[in-house]
N, C-alpha and C positions, 0 to 999 in steps of 0.2 A: 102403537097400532095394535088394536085386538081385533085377532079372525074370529066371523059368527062360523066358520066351519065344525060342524058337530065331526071331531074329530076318532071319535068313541065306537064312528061304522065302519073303523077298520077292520077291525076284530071282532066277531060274535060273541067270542065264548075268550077271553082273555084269562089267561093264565099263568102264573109265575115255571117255567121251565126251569127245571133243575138241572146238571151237568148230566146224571145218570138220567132220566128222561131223554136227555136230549143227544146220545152219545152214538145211537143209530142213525140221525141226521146227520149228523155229523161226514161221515163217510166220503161222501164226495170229495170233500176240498180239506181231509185231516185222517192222517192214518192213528185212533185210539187203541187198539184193542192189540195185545200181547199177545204170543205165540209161546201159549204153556207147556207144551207137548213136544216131546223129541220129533214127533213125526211133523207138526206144524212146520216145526222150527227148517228143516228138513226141506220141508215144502216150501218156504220163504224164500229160502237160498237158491231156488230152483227157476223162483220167475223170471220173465222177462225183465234185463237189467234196467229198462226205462220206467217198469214198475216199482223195482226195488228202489230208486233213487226216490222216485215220487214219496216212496213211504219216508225213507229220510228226513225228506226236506220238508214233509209234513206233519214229522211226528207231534204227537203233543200226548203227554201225561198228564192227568189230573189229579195235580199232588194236591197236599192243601194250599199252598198259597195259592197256587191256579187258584183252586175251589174258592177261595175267599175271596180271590180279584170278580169270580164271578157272581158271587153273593151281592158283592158292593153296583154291582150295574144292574142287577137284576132287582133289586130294593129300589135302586134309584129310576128304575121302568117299571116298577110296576109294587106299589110301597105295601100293596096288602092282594095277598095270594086268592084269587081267584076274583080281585075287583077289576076296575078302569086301570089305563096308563096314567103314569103322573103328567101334568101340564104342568109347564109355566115356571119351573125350577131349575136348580145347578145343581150338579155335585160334580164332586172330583175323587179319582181316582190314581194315587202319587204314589211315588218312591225312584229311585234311583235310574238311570239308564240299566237295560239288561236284567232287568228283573221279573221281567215273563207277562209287562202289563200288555203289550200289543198281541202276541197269543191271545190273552184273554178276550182282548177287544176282536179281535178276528175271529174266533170261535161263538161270541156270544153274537156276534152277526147273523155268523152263519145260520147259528140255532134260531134265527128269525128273516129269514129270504123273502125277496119280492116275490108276488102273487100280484093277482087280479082277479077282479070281478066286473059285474055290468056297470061298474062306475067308472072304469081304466083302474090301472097300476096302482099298487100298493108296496111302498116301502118304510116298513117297519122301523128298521134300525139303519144307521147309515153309519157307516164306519168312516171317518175324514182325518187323514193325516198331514198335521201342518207341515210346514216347511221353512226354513230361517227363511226371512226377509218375505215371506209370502203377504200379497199384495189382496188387497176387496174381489181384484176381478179374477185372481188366481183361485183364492176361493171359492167364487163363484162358478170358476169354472170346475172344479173336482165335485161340486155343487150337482153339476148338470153332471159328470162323466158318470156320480156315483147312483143317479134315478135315471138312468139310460136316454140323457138328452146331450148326449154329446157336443152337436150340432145346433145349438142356441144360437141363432143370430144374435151380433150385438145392436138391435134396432134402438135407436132413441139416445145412443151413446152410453158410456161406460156406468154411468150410475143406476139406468132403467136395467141393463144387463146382470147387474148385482141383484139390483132390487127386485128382478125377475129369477134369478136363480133362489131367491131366499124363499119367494112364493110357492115355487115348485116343492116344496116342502109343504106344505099347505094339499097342492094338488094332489099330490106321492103321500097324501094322508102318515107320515112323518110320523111316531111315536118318540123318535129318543133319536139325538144325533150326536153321535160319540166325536170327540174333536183328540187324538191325538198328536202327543207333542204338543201338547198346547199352548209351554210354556214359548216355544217362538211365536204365539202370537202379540205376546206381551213384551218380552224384553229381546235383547239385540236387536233395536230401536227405538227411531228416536219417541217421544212422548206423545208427540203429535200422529205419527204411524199405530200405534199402539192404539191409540182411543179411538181411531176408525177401525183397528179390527175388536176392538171392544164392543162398538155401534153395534157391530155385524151380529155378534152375539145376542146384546140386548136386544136386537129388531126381533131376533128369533124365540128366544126367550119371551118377548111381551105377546108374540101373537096368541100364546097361552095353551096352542094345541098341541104341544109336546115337549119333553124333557130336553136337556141338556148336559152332558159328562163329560168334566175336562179330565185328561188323563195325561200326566205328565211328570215334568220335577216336584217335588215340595214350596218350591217359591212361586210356584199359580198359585198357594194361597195367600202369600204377600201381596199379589197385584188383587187376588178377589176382596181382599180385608181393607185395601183403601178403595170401594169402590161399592157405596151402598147402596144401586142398582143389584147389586148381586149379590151382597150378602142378606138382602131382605128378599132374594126370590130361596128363600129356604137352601141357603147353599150349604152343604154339608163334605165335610172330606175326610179320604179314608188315604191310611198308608199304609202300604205294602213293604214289607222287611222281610230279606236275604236271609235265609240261612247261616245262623252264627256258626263261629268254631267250635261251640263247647260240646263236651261230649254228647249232650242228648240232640242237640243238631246237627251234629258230625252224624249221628247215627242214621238220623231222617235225612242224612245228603245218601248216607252211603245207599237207603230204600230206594229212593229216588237215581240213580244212576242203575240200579237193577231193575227196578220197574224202566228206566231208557232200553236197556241192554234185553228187557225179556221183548220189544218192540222193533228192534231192527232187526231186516230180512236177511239173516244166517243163518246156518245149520247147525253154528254152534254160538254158545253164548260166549259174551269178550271178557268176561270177569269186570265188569266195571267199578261194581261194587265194593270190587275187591279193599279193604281198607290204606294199605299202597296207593292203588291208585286213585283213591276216594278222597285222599291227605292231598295227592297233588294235583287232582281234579280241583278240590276247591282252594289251595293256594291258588290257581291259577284264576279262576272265575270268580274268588271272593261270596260263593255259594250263589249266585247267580245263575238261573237256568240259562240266561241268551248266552252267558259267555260259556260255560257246560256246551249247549251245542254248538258254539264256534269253534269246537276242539272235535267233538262226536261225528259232526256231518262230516269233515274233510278228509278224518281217520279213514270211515265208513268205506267214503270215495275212495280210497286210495287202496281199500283191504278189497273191492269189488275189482276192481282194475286190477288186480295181482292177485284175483281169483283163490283169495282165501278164506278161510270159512268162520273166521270172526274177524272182526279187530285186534292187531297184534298192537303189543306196548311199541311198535317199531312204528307202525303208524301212527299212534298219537304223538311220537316223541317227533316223526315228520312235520304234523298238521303243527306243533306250538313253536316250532322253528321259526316258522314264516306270520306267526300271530302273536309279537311278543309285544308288550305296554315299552315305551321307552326304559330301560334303565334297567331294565329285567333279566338279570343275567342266570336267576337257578337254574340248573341242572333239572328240570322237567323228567319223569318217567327214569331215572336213574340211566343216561347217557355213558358216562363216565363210571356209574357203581358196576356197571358191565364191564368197562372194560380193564377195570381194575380185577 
């Protein structure tokens, strides 16, 4: 099925956004920007603590892999800088659980929000996260929730409801519909489950008037590679890789935990950086930013609540207490070298 929708009056003046361009929009729903200044810093610690938290839980650095994750969506939306959106294609965007791709994908949203004009609603980018076992109509539904049609009747029964949620992509004049997790659309099911959420893709794909980015494990490109629907719509993938141990990536963890540390609202900085705990920062998150902040926010939490003016090594040695991988017994934050 191909739409005659000239999809191309979304946008006027279309333009490739870069992270630095785009890092003042940002603002709303992502706290960027570092607190250089004693006095800043000062001032951070002074907010309102439902402020402080928000910036937390919002933070995001734009390291380079960040940057790179958003190179790769941004190629794949818009493949020559200052032309049209791409139609009618795949790519993907892979690597590991916790390796900072959903940030990007949330971020590179943002940098592209609903608007309207005399036509109705325009949603550019649509950010959709799959879900094990997620079903056509479940889809369908995060379909409608995420172009503010919540409330779709399912008139005509459960097929016309899908087939109507994929449309509204069409009407919300659609550029790029990012699909994370994409890899549970494909496998943890059975064969037959699978290739109706494959349909779902191709229906959306063939209409021709906007892209498609799967973002996920590495083995979405095993299911894309036996399926020549999608490797002939110009399917292309890129992988995202972790911060190794060796010393010149140890070095760009330790940047990247100071560039975190100059970003949360304290008055003083937590040493994050510090090479200590830089060593067992990434023993424990394997250089991964998601798991880095599933040790940073809870610390943060806990250094706000006992009203103290950074991150103490007491709080992170709390927060991995209760965040340990099965079988993980080290001594985290030197426990034990204290109290020896």
């Amino acid at each position: 099925m191909t739409s005659k929708i000239n999809h191309e009056t979304a946008s006027k003046e279309p333009s490739l956004i870069t992270p630095a361009v785009a890092s003042k929009l940002a603002q709303p729903r992502f706290h960027t920007e570092p607190f250089e200044s004693d006095e800043s810093r000062i001032a951070a610690g002074r907010l309102p603590v439902a402020k402080r938290q928000w910036m937390i839980k919002n933070l995001i650095v734009k390291y380079p892999t960040f940057n790179e994750g958003y190179g790769i969506i941004a190629e794949n939306h818009y493949p020559v800088a200052g032309g049209t959106h791409a139609t009618g294609t795949v790519g993907a965007m892979l690597g590991e659980s916790r390796t900072g791709k959903t940030a990007v994908c949330s971020y590179y949203s943002a940098m592209h929000p609903a608007t309207y004009d005399e036509e109705g609603e325009i949603f550019p980018v649509i950010h959709l996260t799959a879900s094990i076992n997620m079903s056509p109509v479940e889809f369908g539904h995060e379909l409608n929730r995420l172009t503010a049609a919540r409330y779709a009747r399912m008139h005509g029964g459960v097929g016309a409801y899908v087939n109507n949620a994929l449309l509204r992509l069409l009407k919300v004049r659609t550029e790029m519909l990012i699909v994370d997790d994409a890899q549970y659309l494909f496998f943890e099911r059975s064969s037959k489950t699978a290739a109706n959420m494959f349909k779902l893709i191709k229906t959306i794909v063939d209409y021709n008037t906007l892209s498609v980015m799967l973002v996920g494990e590495e083995r979405v490109t095993d299911y894309v590679n036996s399926i020549d629907a999608f490797v002939n719509r110009g399917y292309n993938s890129h992988v995202l890789r972790p911060l190794t141990s060796g010393k010149s990536d140890m070095k760009r963890f330790e940047k990247l935990l100071g560039a975190i540390d100059k970003r949360l609202p304290f008055a003083n900085l937590s040493g994050l950086d510090d090479p200590y705990i830089a060593q067992e920062m990434y023993r424990y998150s394997d250089g991964m930013i998601g798991r880095v902040m599933n040790l940073v926010r809870p610390a943060a939490f806990k250094a706000i609540n006992q009203g103290t003016s950074r991150i103490m090594i007491e709080h992170l040695r709390e927060a991995v207490e209760t965040r340990r991988r099965k079988g993980d017994t080290h001594d985290y934050f030197g426990r034990t070298r204290d109290a020896a």
